[in-house]
N, C-alpha and C positions, 0 to 999 in steps of 0.2 A: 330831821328830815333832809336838809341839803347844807352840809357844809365848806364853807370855803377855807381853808387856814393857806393863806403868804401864794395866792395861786398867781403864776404869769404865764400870759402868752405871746409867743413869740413867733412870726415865719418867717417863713428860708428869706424873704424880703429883705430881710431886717425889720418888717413893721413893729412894733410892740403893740399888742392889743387890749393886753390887761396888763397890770404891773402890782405885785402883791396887794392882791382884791382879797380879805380875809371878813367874815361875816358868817351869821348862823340863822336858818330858819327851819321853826318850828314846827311841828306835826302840826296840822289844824292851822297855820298862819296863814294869813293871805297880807303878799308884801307888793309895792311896785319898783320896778326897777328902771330909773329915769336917768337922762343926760340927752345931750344933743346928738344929732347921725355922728355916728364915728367914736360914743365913746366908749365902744367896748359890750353896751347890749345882750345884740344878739349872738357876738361871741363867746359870751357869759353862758347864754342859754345854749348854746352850742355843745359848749365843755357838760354840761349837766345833763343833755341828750347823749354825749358820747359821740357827738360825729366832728368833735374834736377832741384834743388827748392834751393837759395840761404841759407845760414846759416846765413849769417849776412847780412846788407845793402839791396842797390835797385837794382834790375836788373831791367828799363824802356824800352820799344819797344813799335816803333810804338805809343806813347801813353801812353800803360798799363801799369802799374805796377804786374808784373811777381811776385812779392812775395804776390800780396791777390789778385790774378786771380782765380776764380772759378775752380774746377776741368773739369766741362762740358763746358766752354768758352773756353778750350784750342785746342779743335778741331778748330772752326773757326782762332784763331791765327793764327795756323799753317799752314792753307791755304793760306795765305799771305806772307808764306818766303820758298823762292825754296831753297834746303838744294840738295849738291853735296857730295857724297862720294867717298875718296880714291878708294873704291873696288867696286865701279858700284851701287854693290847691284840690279842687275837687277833679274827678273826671266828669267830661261833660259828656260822651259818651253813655253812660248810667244815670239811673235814674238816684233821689234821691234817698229809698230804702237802699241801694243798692251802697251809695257810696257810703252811708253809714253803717252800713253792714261791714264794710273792707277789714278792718282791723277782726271783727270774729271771723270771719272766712279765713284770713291767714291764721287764726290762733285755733284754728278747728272747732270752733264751734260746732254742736247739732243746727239742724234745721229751726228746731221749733224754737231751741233756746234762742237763736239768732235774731227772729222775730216777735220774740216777747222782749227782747233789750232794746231791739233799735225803734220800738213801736213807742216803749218808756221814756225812748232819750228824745228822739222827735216830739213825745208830749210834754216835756221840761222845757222845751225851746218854743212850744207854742206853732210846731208845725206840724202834727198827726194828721191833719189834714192833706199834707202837698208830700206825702211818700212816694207817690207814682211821677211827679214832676221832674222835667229836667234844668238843670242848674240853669241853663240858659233862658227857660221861664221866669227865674223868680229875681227881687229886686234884690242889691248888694248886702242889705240887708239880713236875708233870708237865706243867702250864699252864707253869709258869714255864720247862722244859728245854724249851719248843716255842718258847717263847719264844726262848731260846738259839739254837736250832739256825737259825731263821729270821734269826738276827742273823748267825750267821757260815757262813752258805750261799752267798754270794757270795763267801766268801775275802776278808776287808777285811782290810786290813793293822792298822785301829784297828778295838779296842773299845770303845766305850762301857754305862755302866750304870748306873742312877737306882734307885740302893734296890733292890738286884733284889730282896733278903730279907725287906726290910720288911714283910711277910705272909705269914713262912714262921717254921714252929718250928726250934728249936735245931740240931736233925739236920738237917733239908733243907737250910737253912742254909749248915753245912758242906759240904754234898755241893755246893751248887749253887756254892761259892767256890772247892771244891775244879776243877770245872768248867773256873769262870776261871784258874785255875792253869795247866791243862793247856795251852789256848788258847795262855798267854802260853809255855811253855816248848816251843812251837812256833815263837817268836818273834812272834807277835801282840802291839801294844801295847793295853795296858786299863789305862781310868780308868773307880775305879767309886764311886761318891757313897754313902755311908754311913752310918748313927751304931750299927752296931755296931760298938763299940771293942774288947768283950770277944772278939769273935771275928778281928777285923782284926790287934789284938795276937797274937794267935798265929801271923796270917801270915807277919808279921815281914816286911811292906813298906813301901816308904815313904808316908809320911802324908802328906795336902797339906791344912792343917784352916784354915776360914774363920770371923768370927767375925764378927757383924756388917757382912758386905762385906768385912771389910779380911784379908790373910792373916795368919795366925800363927807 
């Protein structure tokens, strides 16, 4: 499903971001990807999104190979891996049918299909209820399962996720990992970028921890 062989990154800086980071994950795996701010993370998940482009080595997904993918190929990619953010990133302008709707409005969804998925993904998340609400209604919590649901409303076969918790307490926390659980024992693959260790250790999944760029 995602592989890495001898991948560096590098910018016009000079920074170094990764430094031959090589690893394999599985169809169906659910892995986390841990280290302190800075150590390469979300530039990891970057390259795997394609909204970076490796310096050296393979970045493989799904198949393709990410370093001679066409620039116009990269739309349908990314249809195929529901990406979670730390910060929602919702519009708060729309309601929350609406923002979980966003990704079928762009892939052209019908009408009807549109709301028999995001009716599905909002009852996975435990909010069928708060469709009509606006983000600005509901607690960080609740931002964050809209989150969710808006990531894997097109049925991607890849998860992705950047700190989903990282401004969430103890409990939410859990519920929203408990989430990605399910997700994967669906058979969904998810890589989720972390530095809760105290709660990752209990998942008792495999770790994939960076340290300065380089892996550990």
């Amino acid at each position: 499903m995602i592989l890495f062989d001898n991948v560096s990154k590098h910018y016009p800086s000079g920074k170094e971001a990764l430094s031959e980071v090589s690893f394999r994950i599985k169809s169906g795996e659910m892995a986390f990807l841990t280290g302190n701010s800075g150590a390469g993370k979300s530039t990891l998940l970057k390259l795997v999104m394609v909204l970076e482009r490796a310096t050296k080595g393979q970045v493989i997904v799904q198949d393709v190979n990410l370093s001679r993918i066409a620039t116009k190929n990269i739309s349908a990619l990314r249809r195929n891996i529901g990406v979670v953010f730390q910060n929602h990133q919702l519009l708060f302008d729309r309601n929350v049918f609406e923002n979980v709707a966003l990704p079928l409005y762009i892939a052209g969804f019908q009408h009807r299909e549109i709301g028999r998925r995001v009716r599905a993904a909002l009852s996975k998340v435990g909010l069928d209820r708060r469709e009509k609400a606006y983000p600005i209604s509901l607690s960080g919590g609740e931002q964050q399962r809209v989150g969710i649901a808006r990531a894997v409303v097109n049925r991607p076969p890849l998860l992705l996720a950047d700190e989903p918790t990282g401004n969430l307490d103890p409990a939410l926390s859990e519920e929203v990992m408990n989430l990605f659980l399910q997700f994967n024992q669906v058979g969904v693959t998810v890589l989720i970028a972390s530095h809760n260790l105290e709660l990752i250790s209990r998942l008792k999944k495999r770790q994939i921890r960076l340290h300065e760029g380089r892996l550990v």
